[in-house]
N, C-alpha and C positions, 0 to 999 in steps of 0.2 A: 380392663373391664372385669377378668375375674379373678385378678390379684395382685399384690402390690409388694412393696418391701417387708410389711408390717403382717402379711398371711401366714399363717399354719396352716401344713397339709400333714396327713397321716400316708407313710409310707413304709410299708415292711418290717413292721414295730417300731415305726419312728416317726418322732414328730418332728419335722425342719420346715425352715422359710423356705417359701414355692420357690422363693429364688433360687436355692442350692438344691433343689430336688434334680437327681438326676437318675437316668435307666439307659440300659443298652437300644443299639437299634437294630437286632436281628430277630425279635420275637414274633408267633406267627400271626399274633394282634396286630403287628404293625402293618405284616406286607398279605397277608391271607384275611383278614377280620373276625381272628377265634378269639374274640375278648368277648367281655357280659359286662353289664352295667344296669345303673337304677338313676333315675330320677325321683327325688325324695322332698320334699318343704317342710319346713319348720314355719309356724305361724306363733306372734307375739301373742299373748291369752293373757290374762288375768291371772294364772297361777306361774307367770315365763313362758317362756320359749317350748311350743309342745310339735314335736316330730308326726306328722299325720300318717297314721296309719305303718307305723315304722316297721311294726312285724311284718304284717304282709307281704312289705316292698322288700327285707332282706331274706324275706323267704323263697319269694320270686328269683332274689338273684342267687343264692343260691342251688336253687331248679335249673335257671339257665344256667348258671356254672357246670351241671352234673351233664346237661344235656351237650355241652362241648367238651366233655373230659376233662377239664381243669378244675382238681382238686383245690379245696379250702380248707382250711384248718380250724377258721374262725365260726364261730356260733354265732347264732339270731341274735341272742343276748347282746355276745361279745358285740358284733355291729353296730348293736343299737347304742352299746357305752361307748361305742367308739366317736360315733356321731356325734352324741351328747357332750363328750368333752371336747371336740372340732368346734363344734358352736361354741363352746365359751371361752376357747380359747384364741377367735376368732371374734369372741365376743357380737356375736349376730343372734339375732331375735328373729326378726326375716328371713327366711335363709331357704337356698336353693342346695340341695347338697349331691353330691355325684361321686359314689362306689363306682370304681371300674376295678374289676379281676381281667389281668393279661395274662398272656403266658410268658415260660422262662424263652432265655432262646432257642431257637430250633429253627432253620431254615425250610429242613422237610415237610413236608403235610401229613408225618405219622403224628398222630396224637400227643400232643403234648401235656401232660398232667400235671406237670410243675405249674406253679401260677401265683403272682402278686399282685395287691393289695393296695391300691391307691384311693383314698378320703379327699376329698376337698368340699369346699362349699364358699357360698359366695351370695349378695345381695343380689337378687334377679328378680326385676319385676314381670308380670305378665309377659307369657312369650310374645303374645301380638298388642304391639301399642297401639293397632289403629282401632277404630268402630266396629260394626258388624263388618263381617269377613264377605268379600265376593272368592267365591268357590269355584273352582272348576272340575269336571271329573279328563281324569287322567289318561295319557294312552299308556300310559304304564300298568303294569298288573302288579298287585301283592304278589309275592314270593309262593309258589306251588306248596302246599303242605305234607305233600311227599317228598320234594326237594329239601326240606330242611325242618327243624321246629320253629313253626311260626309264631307258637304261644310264648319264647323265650326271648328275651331283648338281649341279643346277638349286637355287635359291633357292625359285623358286615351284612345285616341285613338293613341297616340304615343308609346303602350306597342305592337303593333302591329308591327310600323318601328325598335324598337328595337330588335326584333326577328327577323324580315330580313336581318337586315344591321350584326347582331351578326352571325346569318347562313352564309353570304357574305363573312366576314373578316375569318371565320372558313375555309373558304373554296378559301381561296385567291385572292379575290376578294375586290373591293374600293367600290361599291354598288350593291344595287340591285332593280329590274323593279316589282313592282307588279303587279299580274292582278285583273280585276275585277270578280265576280260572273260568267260573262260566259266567264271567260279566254282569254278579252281584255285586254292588258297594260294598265294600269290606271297611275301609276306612280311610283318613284322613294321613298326611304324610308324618303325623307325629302325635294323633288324638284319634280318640272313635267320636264315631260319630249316632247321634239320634235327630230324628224327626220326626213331628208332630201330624196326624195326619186323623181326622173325621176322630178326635179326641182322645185318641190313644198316643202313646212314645211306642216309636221302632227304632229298631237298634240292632245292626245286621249281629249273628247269633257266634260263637265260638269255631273254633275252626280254618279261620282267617284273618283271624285279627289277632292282634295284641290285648287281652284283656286286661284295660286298664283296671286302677286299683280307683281312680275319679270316677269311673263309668260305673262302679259299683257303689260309692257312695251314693251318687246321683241317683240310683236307680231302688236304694233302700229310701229314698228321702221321697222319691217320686209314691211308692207304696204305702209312705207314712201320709202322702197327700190324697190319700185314694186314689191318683194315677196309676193306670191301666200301663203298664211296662210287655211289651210285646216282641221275644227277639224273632226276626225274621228275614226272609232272603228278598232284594226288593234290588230292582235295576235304578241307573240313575233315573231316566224319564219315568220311573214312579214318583219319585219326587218332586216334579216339578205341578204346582199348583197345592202343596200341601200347606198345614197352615204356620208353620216355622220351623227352625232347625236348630241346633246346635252343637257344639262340640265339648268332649270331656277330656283331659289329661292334667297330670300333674303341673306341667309348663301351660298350660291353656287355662287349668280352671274348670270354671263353664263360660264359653265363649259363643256370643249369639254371629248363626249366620244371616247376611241381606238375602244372597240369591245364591243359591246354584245354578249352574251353565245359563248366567245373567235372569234367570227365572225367578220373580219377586214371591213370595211368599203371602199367603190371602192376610193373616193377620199382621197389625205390627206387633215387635217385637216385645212391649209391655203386657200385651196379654194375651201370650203363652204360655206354656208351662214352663218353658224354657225358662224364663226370666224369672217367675217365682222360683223356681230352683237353686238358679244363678244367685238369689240375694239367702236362701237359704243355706246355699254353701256356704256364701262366704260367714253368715251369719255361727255357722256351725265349726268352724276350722279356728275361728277367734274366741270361741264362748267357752276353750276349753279351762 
């Protein structure tokens, strides 16, 4: 699925077939989860293959890098040439692409500051192939934000969304809403979330969430539509009777929800703002 005989990957100033890519197994990424990582798209345009929002995303991972001690060598710049020649060497239009920084090895949990560099990327459609999403809110909490940096996409803070979205599917469910520490929706187990509510978007506020770099598009397009963008602290059962939802992430897009906690939503989904958004995205990620 995301690669074959015929893939290039970028690894530690080298380009080889994923096939013969290899790394040690004592690094503290592997058995601790001190890695960083990005989720990044490329969309086919009219001018090729255009990287969305490339800065941003290698700026972020570089933040989270600083924020686990593991040094990088490489520049915004550099990453972004890096990418660019992964896709054509790789020869992908579409493309899903995934930077991960590890560390070297180190058994310990003293800081490890060494750190490599793995590029890949790959054709990936939409993370959810199904319809609107039924939702569930979580017994799981976001991660305390004195326990760690939450604003940083940490490796081992994802054993967290893997337990919720695992609980979800167990229980019939396409995702699920976490809260935060005092049992505000924080977000979704791999997107933020917003919802429409007596004509405004809420969209729980910085602090506990992962600020996407979609939820920011989203929310400059929403401004561009006169939508009233409102970030705020809101429990699940405020949600329930509003008048739709959706979700933002790199891997999501904009993805319409049905229901939270099986709770239908007053409008359908064609007229919301959600879905105007949804077609302005895509409209917008292709037009470049």
């Amino acid at each position: 699925m995301y690669y074959d005989d015929n893939t290039v990957i970028y690894h530690n100033g080298q380009w080889l077939p994923a096939t013969e890519a290899r790394t040690g197994l004592y690094q503290q990424s592997f058995h601790y989860g001190n890695g960083v990582f990005e989720g990044i798209r490329a969309y086919a345009t009219r001018q090729g293959s255009q990287i969305l929002r490339a800065r941003a995303h290698y700026e972020r991972l570089l933040y989270s890098a600083k924020t686990m001690y593991l040094e990088v060598s490489h520049t915004v710049d550099e990453l972004i040439a890096l990418s660019e020649q992964l896709l054509e060497k790789n020869q992908l239009r579409n493309a899903y692409i995934r930077p991960l920084i590890y560390s070297d090895e180190n058994m310990g949990l003293q800081p490890e500051s060494r750190s490599n560099l793995f590029i890949c990327a790959w054709d990936w459609a939409q993370y959810f192939d199904t319809g609107q999403l039924r939702v569930m809110t979580s017994p799981y909490r976001r991660p305390d934000p004195r326990s760690c940096h939450v604003d940083a996409k940490v490796t081992g803070h994802y054993a967290n969304s893997i337990l919720a979205m695992k609980d979800a599917k167990v229980k019939g469910f396409d995702d699920a809403l976490l809260q935060d520490q005092q049992g505000y929706v924080a977000e979704a187990t791999g997107a933020n979330f917003f919802v429409q509510r007596d004509g405004v978007l809420y969209t729980p506020p910085k602090g506990n969430i992962l600020p996407g770099i979609t939820r920011t598009i989203v929310m400059e397009l929403a401004a561009a539509n006169g939508i009233r963008v409102e970030e705020k602290h809101f429990t699940p059962e405020w949600i329930y009777g509003a008048q739709g939802a959706f979700l933002t992430g790199t891997a999501v897009e904009v993805k319409a929800i049905a229901t939270v906690d099986e709770q239908p939503f007053s409008l359908p989904w064609k007229d919301t703002f959600g879905a105007l958004l949804q077609q302005q995205f895509q409209q917008k990620v292709r037009a470049a």
